[in-house]
C-alpha positions as CSV (number, residue, x, y, z in Angstrom):
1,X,11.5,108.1,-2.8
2,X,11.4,104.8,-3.5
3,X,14.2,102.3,-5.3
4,X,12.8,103.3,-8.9
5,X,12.5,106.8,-8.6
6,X,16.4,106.3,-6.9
7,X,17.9,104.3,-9.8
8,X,15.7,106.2,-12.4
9,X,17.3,109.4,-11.2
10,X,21.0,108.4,-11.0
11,X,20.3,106.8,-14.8
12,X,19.4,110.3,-15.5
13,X,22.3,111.8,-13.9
14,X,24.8,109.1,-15.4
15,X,23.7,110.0,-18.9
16,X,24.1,113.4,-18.2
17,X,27.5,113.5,-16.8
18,X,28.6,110.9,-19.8
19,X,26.7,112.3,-23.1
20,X,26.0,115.3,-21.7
21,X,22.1,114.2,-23.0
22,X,19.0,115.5,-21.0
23,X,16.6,112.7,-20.4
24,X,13.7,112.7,-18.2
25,X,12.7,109.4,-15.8
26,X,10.0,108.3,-17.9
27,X,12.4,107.1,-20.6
28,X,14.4,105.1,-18.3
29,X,13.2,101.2,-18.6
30,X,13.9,99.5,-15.4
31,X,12.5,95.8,-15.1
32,X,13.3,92.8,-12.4
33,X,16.7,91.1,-12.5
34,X,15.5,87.8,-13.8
35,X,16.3,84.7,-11.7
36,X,19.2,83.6,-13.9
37,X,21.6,86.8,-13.6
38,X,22.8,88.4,-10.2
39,X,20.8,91.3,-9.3
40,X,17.8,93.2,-7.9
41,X,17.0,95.5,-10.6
42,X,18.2,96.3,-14.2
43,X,18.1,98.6,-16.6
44,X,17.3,97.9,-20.3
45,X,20.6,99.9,-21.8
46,X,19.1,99.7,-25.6
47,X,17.8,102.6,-26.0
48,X,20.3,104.5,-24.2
49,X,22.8,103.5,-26.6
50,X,21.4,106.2,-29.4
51,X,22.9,109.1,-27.0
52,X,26.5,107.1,-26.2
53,X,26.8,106.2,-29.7
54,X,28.8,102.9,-28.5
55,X,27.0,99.2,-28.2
56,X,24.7,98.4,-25.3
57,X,27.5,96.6,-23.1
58,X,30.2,99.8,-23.2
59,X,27.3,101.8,-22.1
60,X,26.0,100.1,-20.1
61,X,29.1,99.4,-18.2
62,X,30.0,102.9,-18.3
63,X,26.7,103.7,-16.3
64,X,27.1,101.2,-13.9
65,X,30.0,102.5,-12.9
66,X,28.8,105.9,-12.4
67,X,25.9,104.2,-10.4
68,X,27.8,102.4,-8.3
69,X,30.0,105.3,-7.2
70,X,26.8,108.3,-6.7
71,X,24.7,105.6,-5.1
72,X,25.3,104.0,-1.9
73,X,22.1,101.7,-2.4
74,X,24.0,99.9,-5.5
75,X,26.7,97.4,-4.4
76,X,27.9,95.9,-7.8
77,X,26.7,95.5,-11.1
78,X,26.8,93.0,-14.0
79,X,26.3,93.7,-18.1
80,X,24.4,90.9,-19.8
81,X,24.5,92.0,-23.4
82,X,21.8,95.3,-23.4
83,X,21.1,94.9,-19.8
84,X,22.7,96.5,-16.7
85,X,22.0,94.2,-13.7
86,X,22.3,95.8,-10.7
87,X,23.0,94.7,-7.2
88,X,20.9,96.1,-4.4
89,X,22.9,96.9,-1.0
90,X,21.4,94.8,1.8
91,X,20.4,97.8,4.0
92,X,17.9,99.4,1.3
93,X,15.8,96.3,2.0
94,X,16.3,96.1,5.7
95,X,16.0,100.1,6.4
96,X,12.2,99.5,4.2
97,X,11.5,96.7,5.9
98,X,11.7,98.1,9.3
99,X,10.4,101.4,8.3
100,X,7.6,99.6,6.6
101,X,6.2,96.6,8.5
102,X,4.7,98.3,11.5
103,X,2.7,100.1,9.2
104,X,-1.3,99.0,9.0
105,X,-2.0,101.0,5.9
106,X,0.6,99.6,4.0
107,X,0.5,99.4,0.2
108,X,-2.6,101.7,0.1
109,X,-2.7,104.4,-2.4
110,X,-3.9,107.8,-2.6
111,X,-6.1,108.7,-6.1
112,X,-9.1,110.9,-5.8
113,X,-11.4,109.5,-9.2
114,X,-15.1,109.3,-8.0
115,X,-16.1,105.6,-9.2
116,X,-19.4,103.7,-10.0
117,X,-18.8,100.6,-10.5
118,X,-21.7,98.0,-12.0
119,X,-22.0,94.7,-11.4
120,X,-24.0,91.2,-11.3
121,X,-26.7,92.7,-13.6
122,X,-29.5,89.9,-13.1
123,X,-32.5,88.9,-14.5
124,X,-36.2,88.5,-12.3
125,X,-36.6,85.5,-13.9
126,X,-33.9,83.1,-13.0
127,X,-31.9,82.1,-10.3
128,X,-27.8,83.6,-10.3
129,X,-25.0,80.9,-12.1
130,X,-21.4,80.3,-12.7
131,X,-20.9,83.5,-15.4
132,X,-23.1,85.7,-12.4
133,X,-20.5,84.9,-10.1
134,X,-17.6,85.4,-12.3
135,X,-19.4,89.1,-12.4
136,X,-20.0,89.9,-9.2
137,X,-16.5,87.9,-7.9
138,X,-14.7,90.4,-10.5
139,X,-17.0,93.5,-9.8
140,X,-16.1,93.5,-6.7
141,X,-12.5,92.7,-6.1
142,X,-11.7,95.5,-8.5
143,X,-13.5,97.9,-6.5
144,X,-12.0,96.8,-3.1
145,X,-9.1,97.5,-5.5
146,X,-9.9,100.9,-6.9
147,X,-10.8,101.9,-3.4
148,X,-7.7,100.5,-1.5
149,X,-5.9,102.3,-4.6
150,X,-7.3,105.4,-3.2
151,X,-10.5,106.1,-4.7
152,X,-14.1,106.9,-3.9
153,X,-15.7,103.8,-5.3
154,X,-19.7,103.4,-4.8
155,X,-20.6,99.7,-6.1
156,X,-23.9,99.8,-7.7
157,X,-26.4,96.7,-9.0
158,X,-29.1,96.8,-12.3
159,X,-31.5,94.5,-12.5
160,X,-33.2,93.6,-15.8
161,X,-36.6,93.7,-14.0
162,X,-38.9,93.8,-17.1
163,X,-39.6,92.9,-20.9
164,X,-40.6,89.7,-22.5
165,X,-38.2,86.9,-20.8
166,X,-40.0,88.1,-17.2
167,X,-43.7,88.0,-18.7
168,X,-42.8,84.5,-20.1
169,X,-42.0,83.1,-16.3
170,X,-45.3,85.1,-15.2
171,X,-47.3,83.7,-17.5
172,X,-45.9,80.5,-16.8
173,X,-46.9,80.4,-13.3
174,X,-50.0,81.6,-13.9
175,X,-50.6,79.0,-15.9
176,X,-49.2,76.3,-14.4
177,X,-48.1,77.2,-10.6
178,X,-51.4,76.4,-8.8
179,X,-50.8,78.8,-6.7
180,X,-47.5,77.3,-5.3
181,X,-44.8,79.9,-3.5
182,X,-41.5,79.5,-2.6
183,X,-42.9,79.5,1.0
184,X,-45.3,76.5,0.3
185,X,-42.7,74.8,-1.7
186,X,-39.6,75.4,1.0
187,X,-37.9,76.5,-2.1
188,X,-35.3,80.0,-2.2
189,X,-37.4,82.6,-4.3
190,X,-35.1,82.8,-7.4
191,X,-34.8,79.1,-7.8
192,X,-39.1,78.8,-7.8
193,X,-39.3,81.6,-10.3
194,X,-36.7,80.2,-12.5
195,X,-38.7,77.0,-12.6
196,X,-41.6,78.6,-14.5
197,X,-39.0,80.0,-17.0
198,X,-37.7,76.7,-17.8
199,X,-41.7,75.6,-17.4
200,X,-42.7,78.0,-20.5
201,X,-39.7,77.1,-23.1
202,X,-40.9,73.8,-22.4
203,X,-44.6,74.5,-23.1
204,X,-43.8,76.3,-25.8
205,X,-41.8,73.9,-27.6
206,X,-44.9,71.1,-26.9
207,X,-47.1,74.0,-28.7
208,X,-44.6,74.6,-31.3
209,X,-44.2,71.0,-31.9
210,X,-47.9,70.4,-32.7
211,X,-48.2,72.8,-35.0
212,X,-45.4,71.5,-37.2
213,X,-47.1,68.0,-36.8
214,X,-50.2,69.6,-37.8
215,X,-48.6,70.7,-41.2
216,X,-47.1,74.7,-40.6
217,X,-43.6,75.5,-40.9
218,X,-41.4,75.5,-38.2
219,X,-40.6,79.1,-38.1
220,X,-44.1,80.2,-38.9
221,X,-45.4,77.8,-35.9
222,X,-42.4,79.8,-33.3
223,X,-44.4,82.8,-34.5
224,X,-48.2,81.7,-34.4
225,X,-47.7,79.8,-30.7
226,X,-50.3,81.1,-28.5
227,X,-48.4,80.8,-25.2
228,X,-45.8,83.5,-27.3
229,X,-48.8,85.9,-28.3
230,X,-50.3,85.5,-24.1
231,X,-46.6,86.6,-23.0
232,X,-46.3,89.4,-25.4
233,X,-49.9,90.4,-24.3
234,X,-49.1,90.7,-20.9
235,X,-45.9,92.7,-22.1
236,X,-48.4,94.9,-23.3
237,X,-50.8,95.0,-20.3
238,X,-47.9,95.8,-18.2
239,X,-46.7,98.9,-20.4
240,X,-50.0,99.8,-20.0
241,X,-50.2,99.7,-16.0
242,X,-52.5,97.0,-15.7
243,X,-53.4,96.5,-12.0
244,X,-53.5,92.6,-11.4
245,X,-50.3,92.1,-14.2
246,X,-48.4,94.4,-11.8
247,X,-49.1,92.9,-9.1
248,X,-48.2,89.3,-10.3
249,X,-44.9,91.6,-11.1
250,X,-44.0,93.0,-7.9
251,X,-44.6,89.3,-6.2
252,X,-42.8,87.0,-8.4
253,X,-39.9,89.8,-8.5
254,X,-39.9,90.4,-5.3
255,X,-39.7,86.5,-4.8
256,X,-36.3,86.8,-7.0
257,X,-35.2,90.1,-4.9
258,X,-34.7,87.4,-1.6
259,X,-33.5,84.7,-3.7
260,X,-30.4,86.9,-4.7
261,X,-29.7,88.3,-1.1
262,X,-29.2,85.3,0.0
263,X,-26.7,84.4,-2.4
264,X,-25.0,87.7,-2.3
265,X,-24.1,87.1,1.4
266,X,-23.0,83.7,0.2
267,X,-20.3,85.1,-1.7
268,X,-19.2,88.3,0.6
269,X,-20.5,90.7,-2.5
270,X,-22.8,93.6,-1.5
271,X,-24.0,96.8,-3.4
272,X,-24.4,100.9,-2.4
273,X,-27.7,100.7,-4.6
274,X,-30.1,98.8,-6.4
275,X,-31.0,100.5,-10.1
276,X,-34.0,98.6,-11.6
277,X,-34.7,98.7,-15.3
278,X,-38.2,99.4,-15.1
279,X,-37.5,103.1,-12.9
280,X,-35.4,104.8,-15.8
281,X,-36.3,103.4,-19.4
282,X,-38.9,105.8,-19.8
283,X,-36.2,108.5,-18.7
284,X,-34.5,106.7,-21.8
285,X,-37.1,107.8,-23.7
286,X,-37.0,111.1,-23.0
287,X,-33.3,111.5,-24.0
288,X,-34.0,110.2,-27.3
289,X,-36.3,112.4,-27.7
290,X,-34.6,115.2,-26.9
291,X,-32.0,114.0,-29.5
292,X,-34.1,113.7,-31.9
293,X,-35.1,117.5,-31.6
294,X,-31.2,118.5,-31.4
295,X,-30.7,116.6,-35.1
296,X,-28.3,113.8,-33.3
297,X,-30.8,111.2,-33.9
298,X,-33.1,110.5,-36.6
299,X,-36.4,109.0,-37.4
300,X,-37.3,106.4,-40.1
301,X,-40.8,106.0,-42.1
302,X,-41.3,103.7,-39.5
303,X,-41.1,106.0,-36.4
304,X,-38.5,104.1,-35.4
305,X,-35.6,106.3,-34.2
306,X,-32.0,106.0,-34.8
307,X,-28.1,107.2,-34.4
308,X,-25.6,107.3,-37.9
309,X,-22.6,105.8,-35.9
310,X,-21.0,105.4,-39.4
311,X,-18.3,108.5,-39.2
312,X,-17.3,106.3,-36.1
313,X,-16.5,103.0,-37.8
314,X,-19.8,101.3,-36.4
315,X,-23.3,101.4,-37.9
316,X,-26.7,102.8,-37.6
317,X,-28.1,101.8,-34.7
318,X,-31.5,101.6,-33.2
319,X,-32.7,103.7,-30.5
320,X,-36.3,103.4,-30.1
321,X,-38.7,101.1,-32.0
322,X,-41.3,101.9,-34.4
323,X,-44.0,101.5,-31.8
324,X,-42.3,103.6,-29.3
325,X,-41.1,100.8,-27.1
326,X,-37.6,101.2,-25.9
327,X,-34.4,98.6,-26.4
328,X,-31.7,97.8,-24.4
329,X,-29.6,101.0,-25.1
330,X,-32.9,102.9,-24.5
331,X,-32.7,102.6,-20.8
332,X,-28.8,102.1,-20.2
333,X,-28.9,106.1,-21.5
334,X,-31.5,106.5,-18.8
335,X,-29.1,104.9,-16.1
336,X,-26.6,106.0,-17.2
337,X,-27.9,109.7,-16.7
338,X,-29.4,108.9,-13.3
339,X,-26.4,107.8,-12.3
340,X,-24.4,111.0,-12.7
341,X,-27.2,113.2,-11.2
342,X,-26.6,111.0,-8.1
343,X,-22.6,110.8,-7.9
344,X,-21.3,112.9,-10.5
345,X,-18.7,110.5,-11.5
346,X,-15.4,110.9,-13.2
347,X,-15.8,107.4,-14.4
348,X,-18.5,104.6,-14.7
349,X,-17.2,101.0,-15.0
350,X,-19.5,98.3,-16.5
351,X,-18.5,94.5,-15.5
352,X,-20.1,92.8,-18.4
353,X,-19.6,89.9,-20.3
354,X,-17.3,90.5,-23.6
355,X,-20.4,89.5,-25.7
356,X,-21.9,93.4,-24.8
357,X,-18.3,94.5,-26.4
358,X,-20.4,96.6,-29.1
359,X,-23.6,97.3,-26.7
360,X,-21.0,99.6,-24.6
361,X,-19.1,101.6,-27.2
362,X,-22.9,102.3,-28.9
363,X,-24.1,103.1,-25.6
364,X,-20.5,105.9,-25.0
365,X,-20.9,107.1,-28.9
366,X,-24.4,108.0,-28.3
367,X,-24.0,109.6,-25.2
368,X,-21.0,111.7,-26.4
369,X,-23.0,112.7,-29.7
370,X,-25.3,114.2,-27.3
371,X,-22.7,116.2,-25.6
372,X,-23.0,114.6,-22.1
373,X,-20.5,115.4,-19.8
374,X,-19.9,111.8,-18.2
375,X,-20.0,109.9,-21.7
376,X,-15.9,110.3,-22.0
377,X,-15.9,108.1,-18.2
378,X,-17.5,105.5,-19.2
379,X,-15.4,102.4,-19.3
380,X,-16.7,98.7,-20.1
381,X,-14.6,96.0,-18.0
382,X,-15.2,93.0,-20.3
383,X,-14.1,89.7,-19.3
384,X,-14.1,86.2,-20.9
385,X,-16.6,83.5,-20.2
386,X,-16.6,81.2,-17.6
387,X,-17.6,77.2,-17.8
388,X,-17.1,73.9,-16.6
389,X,-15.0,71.5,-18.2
390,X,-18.5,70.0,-20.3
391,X,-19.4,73.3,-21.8
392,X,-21.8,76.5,-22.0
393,X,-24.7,77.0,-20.0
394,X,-28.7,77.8,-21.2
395,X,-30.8,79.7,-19.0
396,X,-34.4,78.8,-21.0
397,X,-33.6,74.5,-21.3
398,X,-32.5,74.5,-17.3
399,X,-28.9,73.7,-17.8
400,X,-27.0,76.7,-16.3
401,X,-24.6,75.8,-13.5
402,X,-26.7,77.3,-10.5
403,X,-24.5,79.7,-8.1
404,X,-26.1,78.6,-5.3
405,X,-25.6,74.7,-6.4
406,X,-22.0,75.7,-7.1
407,X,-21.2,77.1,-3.4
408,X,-22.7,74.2,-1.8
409,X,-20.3,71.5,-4.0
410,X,-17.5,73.8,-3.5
411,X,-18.3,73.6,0.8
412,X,-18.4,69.6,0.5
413,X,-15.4,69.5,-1.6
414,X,-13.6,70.7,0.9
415,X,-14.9,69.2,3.7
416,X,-14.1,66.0,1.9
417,X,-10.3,67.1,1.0
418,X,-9.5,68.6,4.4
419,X,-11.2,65.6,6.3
420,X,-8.7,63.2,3.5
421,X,-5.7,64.9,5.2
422,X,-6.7,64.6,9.1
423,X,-6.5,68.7,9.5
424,X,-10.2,69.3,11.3
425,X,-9.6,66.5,13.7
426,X,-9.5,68.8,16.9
427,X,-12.1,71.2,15.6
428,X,-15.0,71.5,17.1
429,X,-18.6,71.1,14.6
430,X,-18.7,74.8,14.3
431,X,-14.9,75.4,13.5
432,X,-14.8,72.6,11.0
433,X,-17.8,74.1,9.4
434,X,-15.9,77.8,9.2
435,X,-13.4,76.4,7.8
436,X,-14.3,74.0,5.1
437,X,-16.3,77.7,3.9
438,X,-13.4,79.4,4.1
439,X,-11.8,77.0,2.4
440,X,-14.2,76.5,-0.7
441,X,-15.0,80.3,-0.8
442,X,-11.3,81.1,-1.1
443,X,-10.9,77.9,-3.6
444,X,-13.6,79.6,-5.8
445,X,-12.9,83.1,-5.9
446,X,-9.0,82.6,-6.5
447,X,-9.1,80.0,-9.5
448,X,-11.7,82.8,-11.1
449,X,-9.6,86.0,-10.2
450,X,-6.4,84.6,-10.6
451,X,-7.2,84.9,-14.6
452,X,-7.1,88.0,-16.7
453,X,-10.7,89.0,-17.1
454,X,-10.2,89.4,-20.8
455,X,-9.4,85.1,-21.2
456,X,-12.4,82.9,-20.6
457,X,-11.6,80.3,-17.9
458,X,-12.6,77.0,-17.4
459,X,-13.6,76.6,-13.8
460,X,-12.5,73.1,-12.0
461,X,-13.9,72.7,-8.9
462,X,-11.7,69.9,-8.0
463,X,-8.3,71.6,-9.0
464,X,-9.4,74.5,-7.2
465,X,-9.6,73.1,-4.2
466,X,-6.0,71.5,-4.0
467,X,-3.5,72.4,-1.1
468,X,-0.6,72.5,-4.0
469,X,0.1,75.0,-6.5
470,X,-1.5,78.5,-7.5
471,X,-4.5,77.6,-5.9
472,X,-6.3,79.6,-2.6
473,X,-6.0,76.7,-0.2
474,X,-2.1,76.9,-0.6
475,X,-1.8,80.4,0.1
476,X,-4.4,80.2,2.8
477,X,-2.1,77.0,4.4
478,X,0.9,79.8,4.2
479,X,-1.4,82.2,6.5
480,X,-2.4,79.2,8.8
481,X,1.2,78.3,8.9
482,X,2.4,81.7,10.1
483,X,-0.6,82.0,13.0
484,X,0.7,79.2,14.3
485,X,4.3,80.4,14.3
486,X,2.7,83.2,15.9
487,X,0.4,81.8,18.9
488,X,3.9,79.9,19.9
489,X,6.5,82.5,20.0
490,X,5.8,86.9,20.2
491,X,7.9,88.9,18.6
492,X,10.3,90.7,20.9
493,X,12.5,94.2,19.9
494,X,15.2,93.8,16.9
495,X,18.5,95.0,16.6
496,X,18.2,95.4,12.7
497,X,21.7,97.0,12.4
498,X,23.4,92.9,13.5
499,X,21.3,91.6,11.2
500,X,22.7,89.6,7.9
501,X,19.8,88.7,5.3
502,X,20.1,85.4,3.9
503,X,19.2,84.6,-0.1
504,X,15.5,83.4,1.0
505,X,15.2,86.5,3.4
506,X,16.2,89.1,0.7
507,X,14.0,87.4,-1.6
508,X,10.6,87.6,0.7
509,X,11.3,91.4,1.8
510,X,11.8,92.4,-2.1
511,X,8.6,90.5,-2.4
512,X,6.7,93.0,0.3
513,X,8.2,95.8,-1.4
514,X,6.4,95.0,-5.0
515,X,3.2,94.7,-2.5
516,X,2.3,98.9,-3.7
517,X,3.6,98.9,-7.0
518,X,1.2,95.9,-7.8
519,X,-1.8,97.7,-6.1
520,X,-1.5,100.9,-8.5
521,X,-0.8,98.5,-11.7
522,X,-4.0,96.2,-10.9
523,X,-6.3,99.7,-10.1
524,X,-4.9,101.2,-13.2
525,X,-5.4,98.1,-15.5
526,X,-8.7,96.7,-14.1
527,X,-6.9,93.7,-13.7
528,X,-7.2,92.1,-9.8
529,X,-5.3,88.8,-11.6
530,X,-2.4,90.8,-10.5
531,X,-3.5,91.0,-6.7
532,X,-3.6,86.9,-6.9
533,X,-0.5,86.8,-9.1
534,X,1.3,88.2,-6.2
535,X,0.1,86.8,-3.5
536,X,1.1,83.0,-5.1
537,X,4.3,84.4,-5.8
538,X,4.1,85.7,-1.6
539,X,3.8,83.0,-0.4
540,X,5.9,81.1,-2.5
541,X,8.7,82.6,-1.0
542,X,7.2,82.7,2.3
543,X,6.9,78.5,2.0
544,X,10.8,78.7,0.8
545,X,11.8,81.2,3.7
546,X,10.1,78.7,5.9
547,X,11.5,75.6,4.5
548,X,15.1,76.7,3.9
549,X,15.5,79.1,7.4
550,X,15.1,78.2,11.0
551,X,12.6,80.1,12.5
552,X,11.9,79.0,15.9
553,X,14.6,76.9,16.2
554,X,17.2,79.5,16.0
555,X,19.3,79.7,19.0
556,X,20.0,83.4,18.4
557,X,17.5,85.5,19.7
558,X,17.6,89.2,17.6
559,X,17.5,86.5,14.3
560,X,14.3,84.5,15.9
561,X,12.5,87.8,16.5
562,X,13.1,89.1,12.9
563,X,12.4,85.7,11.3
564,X,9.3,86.2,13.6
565,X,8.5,89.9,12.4
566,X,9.1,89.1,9.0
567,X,6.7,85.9,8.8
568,X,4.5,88.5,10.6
569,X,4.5,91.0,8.2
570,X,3.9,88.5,5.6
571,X,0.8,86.8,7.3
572,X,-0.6,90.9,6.9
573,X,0.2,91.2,3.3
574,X,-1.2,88.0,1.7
575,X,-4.1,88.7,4.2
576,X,-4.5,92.1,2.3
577,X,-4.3,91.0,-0.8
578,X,-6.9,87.9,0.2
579,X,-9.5,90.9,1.6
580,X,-9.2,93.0,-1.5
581,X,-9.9,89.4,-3.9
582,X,-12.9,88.9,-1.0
583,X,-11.3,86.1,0.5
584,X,-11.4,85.4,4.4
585,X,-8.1,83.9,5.7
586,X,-8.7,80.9,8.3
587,X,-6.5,81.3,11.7
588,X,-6.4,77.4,11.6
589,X,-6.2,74.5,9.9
């Protein structure tokens, strides 16, 4: 049982011997002594004061007492106004800690939900950028978490591998790639496709431009464009199974398919499967067609079909279009079907941007209208947007902030900033190298996850890379620091019942002990800003521990060796908490 269950229980038993009220643990509020009161753990007395019918501080002095004498684990209490403060006996902490820091498994979880979890979600027609690796950076950290939480988590990819935007970079290379590759060009397959996208919005405009000059209206001349009508045409053409339009296809996305390999193994992210778009809209199809002929859909004049979503507080949405062509929730019911045939889920997460907010409670009001049985697991993870400090990003004018661009500038950052302080001077070419990735890796993927993925976040490359603050370079230093503690001294067998914890010792072990607790509340919430919320505050207290406490210097040998297991123990954790954000921890620095 651990120390909230324990002081959960005796509440329960205080108010029952005092009121003679039965109250179950769930109605006892138990938060963390804040800094400026002595204590470990309080209680919040307010509400209790309904069954002792006397203020908060009478009752809650009245149940500290009680505490104090059925619980061995409480040494004294306090009563700040409505909150009992309560004093943890030393040897709770040092009977978990030596129960607890041998153990290899520690703060994993047990749960049993069946998971898919999507993420990154690219297009064939452009390279990955900064909001991609927000994506796939939170896609998969939360399933490292769900999994370490004690789930069965399969991470899955879709790409949006067809429609209009992927004609118009087809079109554009055939129009104006004489033949190039990426081969020829010595140039990483998404990037060279991407440059034919950015090639036809600029052709386009040229075309659009002329017409206005030539005397039609602007919006008429986006219309009337004839590079628009060749890229809808080859829409068509490939709808229609045109040999040599799928051919051009299946090259130019399998061009993009390398492209994005190499920048998933850039950033540590990897996938169970691969769903395409262009193997399950037709299944789409069919399952609005089969709610058409159960009544849950309807058709219009048009032969457009539809869902009422009005009894649900959203609108009427559209399902299939007029000329039978399917839209976005067209083949996300397709997928979404195929995907439960394959894993039979309890739940299926969606990492998408908060913009597809709607998109995702259409696509589960839909699905449930028709009865499915996995439409009540579907769960959209929204998050926030991410940019640099000079604004938004545009895929069609060739102004996104390129992933693969990003990486590299992050690696030379630090490279520059770790050179700046002398710490790579007896590294060899190769370590040097491993480290300034680790480095700018772990500077990246902290300063995104270390934000709720509901707030946008303003990413700044420099100010993630700094050795001070709630940055990964600091908590990777704390790591470093206690490796090297480490290759100096073993740790030898402790006498735990001589030992006397010290203010910083207390405060690191009851920072381990959170280490589960915060596992289960980040699984449950979706929400890995609470993995790197704790491991700052981890090695925060580690660096005080360190500064404050002799370590190796200690001329008593049972304290070294603790000192020694305890740093130990907390080298483990933040390196736990690193792997499940998908951040490697350097062994030197």
């Amino acid at each position: 049982m651990n120390l909230e269950q324990l002081i959960s229980e005796g509440v329960v038993g205080a108010v029952k011997s005092l009121y003679d009220v039965d109250l179950t643990t769930d109605k006892i509020a138990l938060n963390e002594t804040i800094k400026d009161y002595k204590g470990d753990l309080t209680v919040v007395v307010f509400p209790l004061t309904r069954h002792s019918k006397l203020g908060p501080e009478p009752t809650g002095q009245a149940i500290g007492e009680v505490l104090k004498k059925a619980l061995a684990i409480v040494n004294d209490f306090n009563v700040v106004k409505g909150f009992l403060n309560l004093e943890i006996n030393d040897s709770f902490y040092l009977d978990f800690f030596k129960k607890s820091c041998m153990d290899s498994n520690y703060g994993e979880g047990k749960g049993g939900r069946k998971i898919v979890l999507e993420y990154c979600g690219p297009n064939t027609n452009k390279p990955l950028h900064l909001g991609h690796i927000r994506n796939m950076l939170l896609g998969n950290s939360t399933a490292n978490v769900l999994e370490f939480a004690g789930h069965k988590v399969h991470k899955v990819n879709i790409y949006n591998d067809r429609g209009i935007a992927i004609c118009k970079s087809m079109l554009a290379w055939q129009k104006f790639g004489n033949g190039d590759t990426p081969e020829s060009t010595n140039t990483k397959g998404d990037h060279f496709v991407g440059q034919f996208y950015v090639e036809f919005d600029k052709h386009l405009k040229k075309e659009v431009a002329e017409l206005v000059e030539g005397g039609m209206a602007k919006d008429q001349a986006e219309k009337e464009a004839s590079l628009l009508h060749e890229s809808q045409a080859m829409l068509v053409k490939w709808e229609q199974g045109d040999k040599e339009v799928l051919a051009l296809w299946e090259r130019m996305n399998g061009w993009c398919y390398d492209g994005f390999e190499k920048t998933f193994e850039a950033l540590g992210v990897d996938f169970e499967k691969h769903y395409k778009e262009s193997e399950y809209y037709l299944r789409g199809k069919e399952l609005v067609e089969e709610g058409l002929k159960k009544d849950y859909f309807y058709k219009k004049d048009d032969g457009s079909v539809w869902v009422d979503l009005e009894d649900k507080g959203l609108d009427q949405k559209l399902l299939l279009r007029g000329d039978g062509t399917s839209v976005y929730i067209t083949q996300d019911m397709g997928i979404a079907e195929a995907r439960y045939e394959d894993y039979n889920f309890d739940e299926s997460i969606y990492v998408v941007a908060s913009e597809q907010d709607y998109h995702f409670k259409v696509l589960q009001l839909v699905l449930e209208k028709m009865g499915k049985p996995y439409a009540e697991g579907i769960y959209h993870l929204s998050y926030g947007l991410v940019n640099l400090p000079d604004g938004r990003m545009k895929s069609r004018e060739g102004t996104v902030v390129d992933a693969d661009d990003l990486i590299e500038e992050m690696i030379a950052t630090a490279e520059a900033h770790t050179k700046e302080l002398g710490k790579v001077d007896d590294f060899s070419s190769e370590e040097a190298q491993s480290l300034y990735n680790d480095l700018a890796l772990g500077a990246l993927k902290y300063f995104i996850l270390k934000v709720n993925p509901k707030r946008s976040v303003i990413f700044n490359p420099e100010e993630s890379i700094d050795f001070q603050g709630n940055t990964g370079p600091f908590i990777q230093f704390n790591y470093v620091r206690i490796q090297s503690l480490l290759r100096k001294q073993s740790v030898g067998d402790i006498a735990f019942n001589t030992i006397d914890l010290n203010a910083e010792e207390k405060e690191l072990i009851k920072e381990l002990y959170k280490y589960p607790a915060i596992i289960q509340l980040a699984a449950k919430n979706y929400d890995v800003s609470e993995i790197s919320s704790y491991a700052f505050s981890l090695a925060k207290n580690y660096s005080k521990f360190y500064a404050n406490t002799g370590i190796l210097g200690d001329t008593e040998e049972n304290t070294k060796y603790f000192r020694l297991q305890l740093s130990k123990w907390t080298g483990e954790v933040l390196q736990s908490a690193f792997k499940l954000l998908g951040i490697q921890m350097p062994e030197r620095m």
